[in-house]
N, C-alpha and C positions, 0 to 999 in steps of 0.2 A: 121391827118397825115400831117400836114405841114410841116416839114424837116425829110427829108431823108439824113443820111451819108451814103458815099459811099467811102468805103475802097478803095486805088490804090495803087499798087510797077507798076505799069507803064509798065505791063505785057500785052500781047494780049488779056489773061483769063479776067486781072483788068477793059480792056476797054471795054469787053465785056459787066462784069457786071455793068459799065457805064453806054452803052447805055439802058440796061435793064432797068436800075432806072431812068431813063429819061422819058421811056415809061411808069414806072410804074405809076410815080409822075404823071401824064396825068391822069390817071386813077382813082388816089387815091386822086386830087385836091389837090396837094401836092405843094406847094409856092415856096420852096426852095431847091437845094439840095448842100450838102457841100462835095467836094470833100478833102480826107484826105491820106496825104502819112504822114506814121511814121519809119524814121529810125533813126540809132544807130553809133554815132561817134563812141564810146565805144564799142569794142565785142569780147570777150574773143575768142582764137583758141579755136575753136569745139573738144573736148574731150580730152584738156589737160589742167592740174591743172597750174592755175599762178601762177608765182614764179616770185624772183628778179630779176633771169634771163633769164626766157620767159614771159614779162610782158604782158599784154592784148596791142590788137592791137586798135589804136585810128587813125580812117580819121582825115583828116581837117573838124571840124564841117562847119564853114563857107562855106568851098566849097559844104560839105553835101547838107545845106540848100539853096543856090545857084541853084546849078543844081534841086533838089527836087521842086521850087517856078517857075523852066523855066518849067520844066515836066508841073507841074500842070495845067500853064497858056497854054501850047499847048493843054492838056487833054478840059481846060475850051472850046478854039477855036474849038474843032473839035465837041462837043458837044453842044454848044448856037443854032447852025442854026436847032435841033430836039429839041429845049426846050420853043417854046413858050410860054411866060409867065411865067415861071421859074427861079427864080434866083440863079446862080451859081457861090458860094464861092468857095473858097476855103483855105486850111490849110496844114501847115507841121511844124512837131517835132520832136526834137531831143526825141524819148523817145520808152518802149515798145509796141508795136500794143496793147493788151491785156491791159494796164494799161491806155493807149491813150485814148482809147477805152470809157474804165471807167468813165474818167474826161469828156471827149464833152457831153457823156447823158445829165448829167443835165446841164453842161454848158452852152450850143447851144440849149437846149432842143431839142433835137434830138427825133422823135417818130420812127423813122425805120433807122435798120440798113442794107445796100446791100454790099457783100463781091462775088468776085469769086472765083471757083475752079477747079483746073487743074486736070484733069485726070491721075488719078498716077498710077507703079503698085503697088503691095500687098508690094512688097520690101521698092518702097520707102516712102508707106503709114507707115511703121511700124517705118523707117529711120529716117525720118525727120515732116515727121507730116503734116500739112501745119497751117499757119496762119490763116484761116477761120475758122478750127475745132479746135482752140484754143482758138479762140473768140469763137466760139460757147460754148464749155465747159465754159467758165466763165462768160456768159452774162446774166444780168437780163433785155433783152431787145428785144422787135421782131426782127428778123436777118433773112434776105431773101441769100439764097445762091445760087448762078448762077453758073450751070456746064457751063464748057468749051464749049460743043454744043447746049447750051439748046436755043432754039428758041426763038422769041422777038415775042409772039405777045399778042392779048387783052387777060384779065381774062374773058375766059367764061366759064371756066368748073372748079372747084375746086375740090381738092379730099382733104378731113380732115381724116388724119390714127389717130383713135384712139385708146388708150390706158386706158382702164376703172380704173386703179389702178393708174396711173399716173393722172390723173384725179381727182379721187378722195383726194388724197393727197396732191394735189397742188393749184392754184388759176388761172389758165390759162383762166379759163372761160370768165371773165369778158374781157380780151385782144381778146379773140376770137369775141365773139360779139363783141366787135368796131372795129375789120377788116372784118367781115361780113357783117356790115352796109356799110362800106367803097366802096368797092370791086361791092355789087350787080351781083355776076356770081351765075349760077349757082351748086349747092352744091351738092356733093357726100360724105355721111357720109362710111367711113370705116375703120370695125373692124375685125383682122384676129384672129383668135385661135386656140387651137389643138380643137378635138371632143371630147373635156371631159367634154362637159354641161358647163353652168354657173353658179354660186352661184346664192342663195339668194339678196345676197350685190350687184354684179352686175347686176343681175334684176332691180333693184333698181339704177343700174345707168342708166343703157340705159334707163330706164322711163323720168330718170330727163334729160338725153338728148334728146329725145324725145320732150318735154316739152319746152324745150331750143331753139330747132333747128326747131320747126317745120314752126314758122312763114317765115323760108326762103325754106318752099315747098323742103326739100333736100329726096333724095334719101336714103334710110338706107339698106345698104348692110353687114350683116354677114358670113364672110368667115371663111372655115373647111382648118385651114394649118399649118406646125409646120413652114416650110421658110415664117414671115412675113416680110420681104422686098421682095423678090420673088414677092408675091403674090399683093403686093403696086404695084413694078412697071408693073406689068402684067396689073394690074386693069389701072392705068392710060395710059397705050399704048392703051388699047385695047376702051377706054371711051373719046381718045385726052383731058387728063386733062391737062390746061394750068400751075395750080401752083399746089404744094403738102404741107398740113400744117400738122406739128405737135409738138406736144408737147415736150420738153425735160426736162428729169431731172436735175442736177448737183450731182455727183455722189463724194464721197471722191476716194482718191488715191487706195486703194485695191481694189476697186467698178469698178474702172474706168479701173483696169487692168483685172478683174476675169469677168465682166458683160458685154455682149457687147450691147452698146447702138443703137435703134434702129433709132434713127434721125442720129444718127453718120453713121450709113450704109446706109440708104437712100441719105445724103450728097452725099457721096465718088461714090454711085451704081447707081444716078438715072442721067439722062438728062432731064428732068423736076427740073424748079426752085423749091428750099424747104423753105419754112417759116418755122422759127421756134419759137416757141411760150415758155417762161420762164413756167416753171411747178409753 
């Protein structure tokens, strides 16, 4: 884990998850971190079609990038004198968060991404969305996401919600164990389900997790519940877990409206930091 990006719009939430990744990179013997603000000379009025004669509205780029490179280097000042040994870029583009996003991975070779999120209600979750759960839907990349309250302190308790089916179909594992070895907290494996027994097939997963997980001494807890975020964040209040990891899919568009995803609610529901891990 040598560079950490750390998403900013230069919000309270943004500095928060700042400081977070500051603390994190301490932890995770992390070199570098690159601070990144991405905005948009270019940006169509919000839900009306362009025409000749309501053309899309355009800032002065120049001044965009101006003000956005002052932000940055104040963000840089107030976070050097907690970054011992750290070194603290930084970056800004004209371009979309999401597509930005994309290009630094391999660019910068980036191995973690940290984004904050603000506390919304159900209205304007549904309204406007936020930029962290955007990036999240389209990342092939670990993405650590910071509620608005969540606390700054060491990894000593981890809670992994897993998902046996996601799991299985995905390749998450191998990213799992190298932030396992990273981290060295202690580990809580947790699985929620209704009480309708398990398959065969997942017998056979939890074996192989089992198998997987045991060299780091974790806890294996199966939970009886149809609300599993409910029952996540009950488990992590009640265990002071410092981070919560889990798996996400990438869902197509009908998917994404009829399914509701389960790191997507923990995001939006939990005050504990969520890792999230590319299925």
């Amino acid at each position: 884990m040598q560079t950490i990006l750390v998403l900013t719009d230069f919000s309270n939430v943004a500095l928060r998850a700042a400081q977070y990744a500051i603390h994190l990179a301490g932890q995770l013997h992390s070199r570098r971190i690159l601070l990144f603000n991405a905005y948009q000379s270019l940006e169509p009025v919000s839900n009306v079609p362009v025409t000749p004669e309501l053309p899309i509205i355009q800032a002065n780029p120049d001044e965009l990038y101006k003000e956005s490179i002052m932000q940055l280097d104040k963000l840089r000042d107030l976070l050097e004198p907690t970054a011992a040994g750290i070194t603290i870029d930084t970056l800004s583009e004209d371009d979309i968060l999401e597509e930005a996003v994309r290009k630094l991975i391999s660019k910068e070779q980036v191995d973690l991404v940290v984004a904050g999120l603000a506390d919304k209600s159900n209205l304007e979750k549904f309204l406007v969305g936020s930029h962290s759960i955007r990036v999240m839907e389209s990342c092939n990349y670990p993405l650590v996401i910071v509620p608005e309250d969540a606390r700054i302190t060491p990894l000593e308790k981890v809670l992994l919600a897993v998902d046996f089916e996601t799991l299985r179909r995905g390749k998450a594992l191998a990213g799992l164990v190298e932030i396992l070895n990273s981290i060295h907290a202690e580990l809580y494996v947790v699985n929620v389900a209704s009480d309708e027994g398990y398959s065969s097939e997942t017998k056979e997963d939890i074996q192989h997790l089992h198998q997987l997980l045991d060299k780091y001494h974790p806890s294996f807890n199966y939970v009886e519940d149809t609300n599993v975020v409910n029952s996540i964040n009950e488990f992590a209040a009640e265990h002071d877990i410092s981070m919560i990891i889990a798996v996400h899919e990438k869902k197509g568009l009908l998917a994404t409206i009829f399914q509701k995803s389960v790191s997507k609610q923990l995001a939006w529901n939990s005050n504990v930091p969520l890792l999230i891990l590319p299925a």
